[in-house]
FIRO-90042 format. One record per residue (C-alpha): residue number from 0; residue in one letter; x, y, z. Coordinates in Angstrom, 3 decimals. Layout:
<recs>
(NUM A (X Y Z))
...
</recs>
This chain:
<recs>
(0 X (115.988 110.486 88.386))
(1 X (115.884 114.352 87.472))
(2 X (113.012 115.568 86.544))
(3 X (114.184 116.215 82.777))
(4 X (114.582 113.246 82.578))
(5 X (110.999 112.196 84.164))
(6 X (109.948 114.627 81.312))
(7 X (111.932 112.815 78.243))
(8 X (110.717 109.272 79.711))
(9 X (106.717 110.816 79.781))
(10 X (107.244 112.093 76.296))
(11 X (108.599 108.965 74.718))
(12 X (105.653 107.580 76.198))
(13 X (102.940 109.839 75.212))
(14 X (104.927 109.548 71.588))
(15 X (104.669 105.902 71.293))
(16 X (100.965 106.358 72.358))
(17 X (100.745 108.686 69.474))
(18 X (101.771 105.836 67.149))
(19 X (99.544 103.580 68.816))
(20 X (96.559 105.383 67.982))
(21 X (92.723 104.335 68.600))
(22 X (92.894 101.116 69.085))
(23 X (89.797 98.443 69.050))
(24 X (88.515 96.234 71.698))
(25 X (90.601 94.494 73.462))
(26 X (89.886 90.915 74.374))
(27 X (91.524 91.129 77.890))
(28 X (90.992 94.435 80.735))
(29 X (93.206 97.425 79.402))
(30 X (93.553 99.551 81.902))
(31 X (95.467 103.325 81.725))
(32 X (97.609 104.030 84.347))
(33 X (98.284 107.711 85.048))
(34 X (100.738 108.692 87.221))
(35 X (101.698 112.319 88.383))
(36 X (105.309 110.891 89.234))
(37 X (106.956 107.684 88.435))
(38 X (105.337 104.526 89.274))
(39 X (106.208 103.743 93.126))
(40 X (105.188 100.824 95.256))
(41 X (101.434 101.260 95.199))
(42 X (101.500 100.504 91.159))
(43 X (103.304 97.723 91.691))
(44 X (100.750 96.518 94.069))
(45 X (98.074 97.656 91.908))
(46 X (99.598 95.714 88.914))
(47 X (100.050 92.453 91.039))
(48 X (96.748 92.200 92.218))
(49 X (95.285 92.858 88.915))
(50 X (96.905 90.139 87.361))
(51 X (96.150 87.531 90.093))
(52 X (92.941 87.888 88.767))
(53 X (93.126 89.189 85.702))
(54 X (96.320 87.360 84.197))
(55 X (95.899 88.537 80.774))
(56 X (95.586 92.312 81.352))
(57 X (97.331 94.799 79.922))
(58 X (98.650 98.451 81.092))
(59 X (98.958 101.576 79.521))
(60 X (101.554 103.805 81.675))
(61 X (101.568 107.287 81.236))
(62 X (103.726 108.918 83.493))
(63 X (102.655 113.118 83.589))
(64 X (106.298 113.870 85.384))
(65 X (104.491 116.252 87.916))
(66 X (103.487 118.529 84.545))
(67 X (99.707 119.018 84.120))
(68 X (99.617 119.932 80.328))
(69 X (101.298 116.417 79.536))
(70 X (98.859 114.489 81.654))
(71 X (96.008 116.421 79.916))
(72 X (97.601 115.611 76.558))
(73 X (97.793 112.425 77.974))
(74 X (93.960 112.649 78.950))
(75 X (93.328 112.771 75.125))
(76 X (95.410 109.816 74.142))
(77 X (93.652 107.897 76.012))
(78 X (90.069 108.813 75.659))
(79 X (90.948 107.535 71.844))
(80 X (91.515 103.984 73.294))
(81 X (89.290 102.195 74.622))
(82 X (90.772 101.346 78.014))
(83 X (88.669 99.663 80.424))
(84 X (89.358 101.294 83.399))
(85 X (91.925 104.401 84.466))
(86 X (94.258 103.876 87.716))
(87 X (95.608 107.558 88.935))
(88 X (97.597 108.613 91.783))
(89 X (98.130 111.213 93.547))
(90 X (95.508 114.242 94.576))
(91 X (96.819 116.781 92.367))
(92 X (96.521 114.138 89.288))
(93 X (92.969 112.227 89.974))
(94 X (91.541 116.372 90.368))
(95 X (92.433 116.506 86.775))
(96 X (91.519 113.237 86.079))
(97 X (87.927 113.306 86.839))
(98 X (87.925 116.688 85.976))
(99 X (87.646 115.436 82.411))
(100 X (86.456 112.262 82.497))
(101 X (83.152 112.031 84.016))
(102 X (81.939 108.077 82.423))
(103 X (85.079 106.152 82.040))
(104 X (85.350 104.110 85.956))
(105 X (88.333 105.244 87.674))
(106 X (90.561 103.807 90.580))
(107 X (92.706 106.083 92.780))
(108 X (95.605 106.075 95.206))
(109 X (97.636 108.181 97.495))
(110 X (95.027 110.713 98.035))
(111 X (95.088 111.930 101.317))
(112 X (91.475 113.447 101.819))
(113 X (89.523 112.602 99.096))
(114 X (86.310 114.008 100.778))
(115 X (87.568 117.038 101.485))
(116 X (88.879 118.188 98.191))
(117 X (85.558 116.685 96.738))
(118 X (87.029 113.413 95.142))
(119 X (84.291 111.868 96.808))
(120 X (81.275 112.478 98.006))
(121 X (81.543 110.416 101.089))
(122 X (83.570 107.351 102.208))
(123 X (80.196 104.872 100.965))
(124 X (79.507 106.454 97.825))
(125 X (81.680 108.722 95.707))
(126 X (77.989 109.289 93.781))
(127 X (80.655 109.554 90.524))
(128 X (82.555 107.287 88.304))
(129 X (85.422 106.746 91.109))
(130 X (86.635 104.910 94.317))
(131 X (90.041 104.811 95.393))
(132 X (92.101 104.296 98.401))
(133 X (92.832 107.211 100.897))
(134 X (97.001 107.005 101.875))
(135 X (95.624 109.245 105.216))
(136 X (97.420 108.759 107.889))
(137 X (95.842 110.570 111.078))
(138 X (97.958 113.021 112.208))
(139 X (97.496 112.920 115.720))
(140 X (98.787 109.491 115.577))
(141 X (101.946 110.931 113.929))
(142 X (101.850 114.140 117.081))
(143 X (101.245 111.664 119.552))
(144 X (104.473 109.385 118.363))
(145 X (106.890 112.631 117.758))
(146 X (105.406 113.824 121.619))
(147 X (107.368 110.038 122.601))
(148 X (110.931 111.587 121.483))
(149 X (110.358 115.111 122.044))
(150 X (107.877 117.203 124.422))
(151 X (107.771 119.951 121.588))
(152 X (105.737 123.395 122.013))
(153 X (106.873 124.765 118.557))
(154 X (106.089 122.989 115.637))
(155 X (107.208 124.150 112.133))
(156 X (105.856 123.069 109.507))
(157 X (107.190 122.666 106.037))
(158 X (104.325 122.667 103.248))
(159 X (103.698 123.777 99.186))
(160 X (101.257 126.266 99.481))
(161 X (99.964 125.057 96.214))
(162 X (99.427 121.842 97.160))
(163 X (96.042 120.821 98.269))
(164 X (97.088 117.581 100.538))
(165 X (99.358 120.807 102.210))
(166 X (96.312 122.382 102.757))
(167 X (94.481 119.769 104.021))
(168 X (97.508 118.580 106.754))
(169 X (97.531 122.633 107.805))
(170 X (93.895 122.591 108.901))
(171 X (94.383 119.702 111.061))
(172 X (97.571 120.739 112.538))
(173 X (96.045 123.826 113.441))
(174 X (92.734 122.159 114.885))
(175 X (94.932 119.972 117.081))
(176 X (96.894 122.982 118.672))
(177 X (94.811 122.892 121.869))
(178 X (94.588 119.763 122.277))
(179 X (98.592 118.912 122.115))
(180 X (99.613 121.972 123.455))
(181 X (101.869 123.444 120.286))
(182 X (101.805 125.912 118.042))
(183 X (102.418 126.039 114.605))
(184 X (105.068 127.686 112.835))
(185 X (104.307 127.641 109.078))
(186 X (107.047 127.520 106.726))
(187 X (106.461 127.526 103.234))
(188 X (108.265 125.922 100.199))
(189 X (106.764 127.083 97.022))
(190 X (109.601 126.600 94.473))
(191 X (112.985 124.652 94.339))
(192 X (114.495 127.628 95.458))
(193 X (113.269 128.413 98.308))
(194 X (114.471 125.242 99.459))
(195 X (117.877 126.114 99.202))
(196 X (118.034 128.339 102.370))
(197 X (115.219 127.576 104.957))
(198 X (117.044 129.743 107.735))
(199 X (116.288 127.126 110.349))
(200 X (120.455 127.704 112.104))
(201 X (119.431 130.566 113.129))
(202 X (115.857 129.893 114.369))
(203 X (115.637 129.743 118.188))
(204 X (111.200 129.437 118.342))
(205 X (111.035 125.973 117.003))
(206 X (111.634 122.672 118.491))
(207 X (110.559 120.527 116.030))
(208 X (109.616 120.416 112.639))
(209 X (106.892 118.330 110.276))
(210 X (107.391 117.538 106.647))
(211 X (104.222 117.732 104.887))
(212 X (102.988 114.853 102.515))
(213 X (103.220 116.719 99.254))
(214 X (105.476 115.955 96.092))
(215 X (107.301 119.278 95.859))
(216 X (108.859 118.135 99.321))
(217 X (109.753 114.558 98.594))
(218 X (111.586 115.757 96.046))
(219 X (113.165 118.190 97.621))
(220 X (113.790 116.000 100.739))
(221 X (117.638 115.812 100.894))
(222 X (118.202 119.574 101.177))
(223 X (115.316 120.347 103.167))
(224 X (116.402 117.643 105.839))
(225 X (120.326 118.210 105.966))
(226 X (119.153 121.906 107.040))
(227 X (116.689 120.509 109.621))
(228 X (119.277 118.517 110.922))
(229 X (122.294 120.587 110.711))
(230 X (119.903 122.644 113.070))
(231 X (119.601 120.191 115.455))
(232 X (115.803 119.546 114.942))
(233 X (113.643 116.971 115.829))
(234 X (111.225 115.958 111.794))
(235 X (108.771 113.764 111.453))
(236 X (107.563 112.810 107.882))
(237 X (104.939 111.203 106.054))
(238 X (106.791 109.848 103.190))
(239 X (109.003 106.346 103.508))
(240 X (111.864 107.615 101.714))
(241 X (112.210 110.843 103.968))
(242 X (113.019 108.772 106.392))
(243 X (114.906 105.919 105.582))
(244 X (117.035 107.734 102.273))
(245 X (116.971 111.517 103.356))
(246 X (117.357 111.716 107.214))
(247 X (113.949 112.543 108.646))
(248 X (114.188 111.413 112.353))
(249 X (110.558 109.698 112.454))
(250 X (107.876 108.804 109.774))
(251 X (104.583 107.228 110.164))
(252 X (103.885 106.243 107.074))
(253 X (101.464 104.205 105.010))
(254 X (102.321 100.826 103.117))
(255 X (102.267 102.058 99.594))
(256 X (101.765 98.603 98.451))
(257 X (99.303 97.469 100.083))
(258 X (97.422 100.623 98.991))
(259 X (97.745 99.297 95.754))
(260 X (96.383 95.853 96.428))
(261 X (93.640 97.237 98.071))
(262 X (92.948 99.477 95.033))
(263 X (93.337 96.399 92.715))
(264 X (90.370 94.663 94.703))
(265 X (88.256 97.641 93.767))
(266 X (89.130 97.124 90.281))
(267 X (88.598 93.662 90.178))
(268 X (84.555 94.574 91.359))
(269 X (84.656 97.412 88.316))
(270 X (86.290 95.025 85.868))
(271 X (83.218 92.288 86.795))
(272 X (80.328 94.643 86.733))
(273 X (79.527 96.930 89.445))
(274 X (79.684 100.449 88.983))
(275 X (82.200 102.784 91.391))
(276 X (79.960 104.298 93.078))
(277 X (78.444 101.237 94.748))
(278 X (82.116 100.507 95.820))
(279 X (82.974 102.285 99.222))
(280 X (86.418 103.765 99.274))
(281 X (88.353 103.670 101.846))
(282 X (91.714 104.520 103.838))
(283 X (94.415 102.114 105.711))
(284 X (93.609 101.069 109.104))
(285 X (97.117 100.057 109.444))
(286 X (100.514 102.601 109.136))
(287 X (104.373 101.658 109.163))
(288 X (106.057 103.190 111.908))
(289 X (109.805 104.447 110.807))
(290 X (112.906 105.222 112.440))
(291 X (116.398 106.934 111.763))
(292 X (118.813 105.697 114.553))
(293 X (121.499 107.606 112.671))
(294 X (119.491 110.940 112.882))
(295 X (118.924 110.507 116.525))
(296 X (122.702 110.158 117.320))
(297 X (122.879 113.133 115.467))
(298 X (120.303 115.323 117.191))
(299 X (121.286 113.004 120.635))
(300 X (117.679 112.868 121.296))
(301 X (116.713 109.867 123.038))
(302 X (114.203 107.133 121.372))
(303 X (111.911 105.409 123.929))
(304 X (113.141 101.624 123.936))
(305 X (108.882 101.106 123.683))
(306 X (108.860 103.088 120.939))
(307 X (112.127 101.249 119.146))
(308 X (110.446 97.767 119.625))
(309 X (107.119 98.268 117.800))
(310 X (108.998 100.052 114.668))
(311 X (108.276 98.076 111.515))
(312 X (111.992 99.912 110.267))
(313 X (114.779 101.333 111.989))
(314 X (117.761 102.766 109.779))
(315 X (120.994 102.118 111.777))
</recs>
């Protein structure tokens, strides 16, 4: 879906909201569910486990299309409900979140250091009105698994510089130099644009590249990756869909949905009484490992058959 036509969808929403005006107490949860893009498999998880337990609940979508001023009109739509209980994902979109709502509990996702960029206060108490569920996945797992299929020295690395998960992933590529033996070769994709002509034919200092976990480059996946490949490089990606729609050689990923479920559990403790911040938050301790046979022909690298066995999907 373009992303005028994200924008028209998010509108007719946050119109019909309009209509809907302040509403009264409900007699079942209502809970708001922001979301920076649209929904993806950790709302549906979040959604299922909620009504296993809550059957009756309702939900209250409103989908910000990657635009801050509509999620903070948004933001004042709902603050004339009376939700129960707001769901965001994405770091970017639970910043602005409890940036403005400081009493109302909230529930994130798919934030990938929440301590770091102060979601949190630590993994036992957020000390706020949230807890959530980090979608971290350590990257020196993901090193270590790229080393497998490549011995690279030169890593580039593709990131938003606006992006604080971007931020976040450069630090720790950069604090795990010494101890892989690589360096870094940032390579950054601030606009649409710049994505149209990385230069990587006619880069001879890299030997492999990582995709950053950021919107701005899921988005832009397909043209970013047909360069990567057409330049006979190695990528590894944190995003499902990089891997298995747009080409990315290797992903470890996490399991959106079950993100979700756990997230819903969280909400179920909120929904019956105890406050967020007595609710640890936490991140996966389990990661789907991903693999493009057809980008591997491709490159002709060669995928360890120990490697192949323990992948939870291989494209073919």
């Amino acid at each position: 879906m373009t992303r005028r036509l994200m924008r028209r969808t998010a509108l007719g929403v946050f119109f019909l909201a309009l209509l809907v005006g302040a509403a009264a107490a409900e007699p079942f949860p209502s809970i708001a569910i922001f979301a920076w893009q649209l929904d993806g498999p950790a709302e549906t998880g979040f959604r299922e486990g909620i009504l296993k337990r809550f059957p009756n609940a309702r939900f209250y979508t409103y989908c910000a299309a990657e635009d801050p001023m509509l999620l903070e009109r948004f933001l004042e739509i709902a603050a004339q409900r009376r939700h129960d209980l707001y769901y965001v994902s994405g770091t970017s979109a639970t910043l602005q979140v409890l940036a403005r709502e400081k009493k109302k509990p909230v529930v994130f996702t798919m934030v990938l250091a929440p301590v770091e960029e102060g979601v949190i206060a630590s993994w036992d108490s957020s000390e706020t009105n949230t807890t959530g569920i980090s979608s971290q996945v350590p990257i020196l797992n993901q090193l270590k698994t790229l080393k497998r299929i490549v011995d690279f020295k030169r890593l580039g690395v593709l990131y938003n510089p606006s992006s604080p998960d971007a931020r976040h992933q450069i630090r720790e590529l950069e604090r795990l130099q010494s101890f892989l033996g690589y360096v870094i070769v940032p390579i950054p994709v601030a606009t649409p644009a710049k994505a149209l002509d990385l230069g990587l034919k006619h880069r001879t200092d890299l030997d492999a590249v990582f995709l950053t976990q950021d919107p701005l480059i899921e988005r832009l996946g397909h043209s970013i990756i047909s360069q990567i490949n057409d330049a006979g490089l190695p990528s590894l990606a944190a995003e499902l869909t990089l891997v298995t729609r747009r080409g990315a050689l290797l992903g470890l990923v996490p399991d959106g949905y079950r993100i979700g479920r756990l997230a819903a559990l969280s909400a179920h403790r909120i929904l019956d009484g105890t406050p967020p911040s007595r609710i640890p938050s936490r991140s996966l301790d389990f990661f789907m490992v991903v693999l493009n046979m057809r980008t591997a022909y491709q490159l002709d690298v060669q995928v360890p058959f120990s490697l192949l066995v323990t992948a939870d999907t291989i494209v073919r």
